[in-house]
ZAMARGU-4260 file (C-alpha; in steps of 0.2 Angstrom, whole numbers, plus 5000, padded with zeros to 4 digits):
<rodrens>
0) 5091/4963/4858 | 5079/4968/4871 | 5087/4982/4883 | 5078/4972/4899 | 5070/4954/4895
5) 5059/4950/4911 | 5052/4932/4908 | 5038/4926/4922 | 5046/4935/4936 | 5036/4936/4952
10) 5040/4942/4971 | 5032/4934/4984 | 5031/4942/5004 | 5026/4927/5011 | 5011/4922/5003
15) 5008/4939/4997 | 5013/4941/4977 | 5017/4961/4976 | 5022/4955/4958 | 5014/4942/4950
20) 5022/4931/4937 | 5026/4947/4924 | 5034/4948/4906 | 5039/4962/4897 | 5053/4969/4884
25) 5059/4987/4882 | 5068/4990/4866 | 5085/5001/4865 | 5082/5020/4863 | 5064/5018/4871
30) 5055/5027/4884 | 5045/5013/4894 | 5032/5019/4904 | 5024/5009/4919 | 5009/5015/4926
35) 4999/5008/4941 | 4989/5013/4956 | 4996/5012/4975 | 5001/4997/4978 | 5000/4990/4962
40) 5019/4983/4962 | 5026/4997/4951 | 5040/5000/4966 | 5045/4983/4966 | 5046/4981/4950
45) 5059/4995/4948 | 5069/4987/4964 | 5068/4968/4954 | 5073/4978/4937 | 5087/4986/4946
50) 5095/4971/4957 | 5088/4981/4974 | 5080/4963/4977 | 5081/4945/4968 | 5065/4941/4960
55) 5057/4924/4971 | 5057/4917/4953 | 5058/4920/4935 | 5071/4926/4921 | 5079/4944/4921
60) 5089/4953/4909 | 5096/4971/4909 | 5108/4975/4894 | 5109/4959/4890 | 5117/4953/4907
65) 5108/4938/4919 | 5102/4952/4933 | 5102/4938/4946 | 5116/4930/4942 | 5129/4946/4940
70) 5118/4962/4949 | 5136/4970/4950 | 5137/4970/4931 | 5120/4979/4930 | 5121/4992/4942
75) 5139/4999/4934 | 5128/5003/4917 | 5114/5009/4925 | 5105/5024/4933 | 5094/5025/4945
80) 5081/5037/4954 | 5069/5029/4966 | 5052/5037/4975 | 5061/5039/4991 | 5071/5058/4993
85) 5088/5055/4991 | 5101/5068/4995 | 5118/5075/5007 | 5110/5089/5017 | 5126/5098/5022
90) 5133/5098/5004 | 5130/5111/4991 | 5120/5107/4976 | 5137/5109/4965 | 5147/5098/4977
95) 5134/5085/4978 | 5134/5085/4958 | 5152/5083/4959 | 5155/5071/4973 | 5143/5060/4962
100) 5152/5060/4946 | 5168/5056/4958 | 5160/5040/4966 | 5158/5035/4947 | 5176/5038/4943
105) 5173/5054/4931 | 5187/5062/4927 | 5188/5082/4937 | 5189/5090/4920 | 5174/5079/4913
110) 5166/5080/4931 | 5165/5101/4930 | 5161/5102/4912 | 5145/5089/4916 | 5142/5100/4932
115) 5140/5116/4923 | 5129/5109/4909 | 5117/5099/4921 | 5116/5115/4933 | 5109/5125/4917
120) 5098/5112/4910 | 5089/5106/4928 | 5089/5126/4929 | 5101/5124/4947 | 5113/5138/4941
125) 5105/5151/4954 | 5104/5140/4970 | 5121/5130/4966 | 5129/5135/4983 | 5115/5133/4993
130) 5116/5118/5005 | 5101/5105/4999 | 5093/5105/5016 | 5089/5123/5013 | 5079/5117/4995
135) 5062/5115/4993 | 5055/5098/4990 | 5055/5103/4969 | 5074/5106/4971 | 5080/5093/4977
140) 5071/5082/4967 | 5077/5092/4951 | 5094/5091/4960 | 5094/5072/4963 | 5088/5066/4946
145) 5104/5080/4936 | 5116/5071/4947 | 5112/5052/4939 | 5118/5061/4924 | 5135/5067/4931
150) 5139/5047/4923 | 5138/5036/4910 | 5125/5025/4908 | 5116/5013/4893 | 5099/5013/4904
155) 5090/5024/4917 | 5076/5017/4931 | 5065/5033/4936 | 5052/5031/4949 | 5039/5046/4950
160) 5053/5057/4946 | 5041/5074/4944 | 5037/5073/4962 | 5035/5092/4968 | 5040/5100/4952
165) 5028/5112/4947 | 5022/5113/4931 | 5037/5122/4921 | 5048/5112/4928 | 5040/5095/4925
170) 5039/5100/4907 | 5058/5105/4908 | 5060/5090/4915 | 5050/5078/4902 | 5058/5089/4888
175) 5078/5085/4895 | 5075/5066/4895 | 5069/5065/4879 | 5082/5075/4869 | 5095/5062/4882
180) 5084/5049/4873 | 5086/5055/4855 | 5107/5051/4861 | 5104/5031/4865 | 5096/5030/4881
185) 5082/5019/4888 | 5071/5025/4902 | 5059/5015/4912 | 5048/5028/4918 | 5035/5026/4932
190) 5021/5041/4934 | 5005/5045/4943 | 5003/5057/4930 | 4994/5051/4915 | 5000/5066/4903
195) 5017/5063/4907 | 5015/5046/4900 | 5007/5052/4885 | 5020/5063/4880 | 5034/5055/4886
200) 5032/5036/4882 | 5034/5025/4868 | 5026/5011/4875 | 5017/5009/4891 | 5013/4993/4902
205) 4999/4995/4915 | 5000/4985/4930 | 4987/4980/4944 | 4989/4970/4961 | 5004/4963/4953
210) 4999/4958/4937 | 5003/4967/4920 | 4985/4968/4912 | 4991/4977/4898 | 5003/4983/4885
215) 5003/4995/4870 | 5007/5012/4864 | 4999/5027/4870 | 4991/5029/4854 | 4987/5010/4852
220) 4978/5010/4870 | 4966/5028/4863 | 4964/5018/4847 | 4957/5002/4856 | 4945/5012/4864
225) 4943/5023/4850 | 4925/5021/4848 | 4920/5026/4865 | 4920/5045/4868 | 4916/5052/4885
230) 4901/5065/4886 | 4899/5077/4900 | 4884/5090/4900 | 4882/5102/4915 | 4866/5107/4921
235) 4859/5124/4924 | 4853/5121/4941 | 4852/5105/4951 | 4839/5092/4951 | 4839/5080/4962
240) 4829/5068/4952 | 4842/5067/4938 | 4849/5048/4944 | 4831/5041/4943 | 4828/5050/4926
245) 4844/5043/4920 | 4843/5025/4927 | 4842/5018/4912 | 4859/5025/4904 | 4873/5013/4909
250) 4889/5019/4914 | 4882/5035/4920 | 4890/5047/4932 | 4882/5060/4940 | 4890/5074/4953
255) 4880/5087/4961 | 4894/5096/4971 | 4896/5110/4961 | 4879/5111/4949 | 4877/5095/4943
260) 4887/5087/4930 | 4884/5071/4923 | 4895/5060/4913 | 4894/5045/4901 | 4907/5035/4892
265) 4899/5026/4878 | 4905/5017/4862 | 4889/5024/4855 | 4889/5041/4861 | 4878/5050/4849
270) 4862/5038/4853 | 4866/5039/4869 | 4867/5060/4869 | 4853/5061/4860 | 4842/5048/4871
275) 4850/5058/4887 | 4845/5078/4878 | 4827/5068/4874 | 4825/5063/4892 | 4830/5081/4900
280) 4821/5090/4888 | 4805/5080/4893 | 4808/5084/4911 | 4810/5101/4907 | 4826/5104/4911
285) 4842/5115/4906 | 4859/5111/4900 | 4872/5125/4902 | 4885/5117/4891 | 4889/5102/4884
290) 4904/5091/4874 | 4907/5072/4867 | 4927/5070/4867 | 4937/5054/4866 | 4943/5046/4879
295) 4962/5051/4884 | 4974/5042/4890 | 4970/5044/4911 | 4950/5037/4907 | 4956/5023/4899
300) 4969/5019/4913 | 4956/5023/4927 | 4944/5010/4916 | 4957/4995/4913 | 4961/4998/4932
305) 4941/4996/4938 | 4936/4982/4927 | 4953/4973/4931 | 4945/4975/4948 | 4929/4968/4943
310) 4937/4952/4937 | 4946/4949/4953
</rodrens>
């Protein structure tokens, strides 16, 4: 059985469709990641998956419950971190652990052993009296995702959780949820960041003005693309008559900012270097450096994104 069955589900704002007739399954034990641009409906989404809002039509499923029919149902085996900062500015950072775990009927016992664990895992232990107004951003995001784990829950709904983390604690972060996966849980993740994915994700769903235009593994999507590698070659000094030179190379960026650094992604990335090195060689000119790698995971997104764009 699918941990969240969404059958042809769209929103509508009157005639504006911020998601578009969407279907997707998450398996048990999964982490699910759903990336996007601004806009793209990933926030609603998570609202629809969560019962924040009834879908304008469609099927919906979490844990095996009709979402529209019974949100009440849902919400008791669910957690949830939105985009939005969510905290009790007056409340110390244990107190606000612990008066979460008593809104979800924890036992005191249970509530302070859960306290004390999450405060040394989300690394808390030092600021624990400290009232969350006096955090910094990081903190009380660190603080408001430890405190969905002061309860029980089959399925957790994080949107852009790593906001204002820097980078050790993102990496803590990534690194908690997927030991907490290991245990049962399921996590639909939503991200920005294209490495979190990567790491994190078992299967990731890319979304676009509403639609879903695609579906797979991280490994699946680097391996659909596997052919095309993306060449970049820096250029000694700059030469302003680079982009005439290279007109005839498709899919050719060049930035003079710094230097001038050109880029290619090609399926056939070897003719292509060796008619770009023939063409600046001919011209005279010189390359500082340069490297053919395959595309990762961010290219491919921005890609799908653009020609998703182009079709519209």
């Amino acid at each position: 059985m699918s941990c969240i069955d969404v059958q042809c589900v769209s929103k509508l704002y009157g005639s504006i469709k911020a998601v578009d007739n969407i279907t997707l399954s998450v398996k048990p034990g999964k982490v699910f990641g759903f990336l996007g641009p601004n806009g793209a409906g990933k926030s609603t989404t998570i609202k629809l998956l969560t019962t924040l809002m009834p879908p304008s039509n469609g099927s919906l499923s979490i844990l095996g419950i009709d979402a529209i029919a019974n949100p009440l149902q849902v919400r008791h085996k669910i957690g949830v971190v939105l985009q939005q900062p969510s905290y009790e500015p007056t409340l110390s950072v244990e107190k606000s652990l612990d008066k979460y775990g008593m809104m979800w009927n924890v036992s005191k016992n249970e509530r302070k052993k859960r306290m004390e664990r999450l405060l040394v895992d989300f690394d808390l232990n030092e600021i624990r009296k400290k009232r969350n107004e006096d955090l910094s951003i990081g903190q009380r995001r660190r603080v408001q995702v430890a405190r969905e784990f002061m309860h029980d829950m089959e399925l957790l709904f994080l949107d852009e959780p790593t906001v204002g983390l820097d980078p050790t604690a993102r990496r803590n972060l990534l690194d908690y949820l997927k030991k907490r996966v290991k245990t049962g849980l399921t996590i639909f993740y939503t991200t920005h960041i294209l490495s979190e994915a990567e790491y994190l994700c078992d299967e990731i769903a890319i979304i676009d003005k509403g639609k879903i235009i695609t579906i797979d593994s991280p490994d699946a999507l680097k391996n659909k693309f596997g052919k095309e590698k993306t060449i970049k070659i820096h250029l000694l000094k700059k030469h302003p008559d680079v982009s005439s030179m290279l007109s005839t190379i498709s899919d050719c960026e060049i930035n003079f900012k710094n230097g001038t650094n050109i880029i290619i992604h090609s399926e056939q990335s070897e003719l292509v270097l060796l008619q770009i090195l023939k063409i600046l060689n001919d011209n005279g000119i010189e390359i500082e450096d340069l490297s053919a790698m395959p595309t990762n995971l961010e290219e491919i997104f921005l890609k799908m994104v653009r020609e998703n764009s182009s079709d519209n």
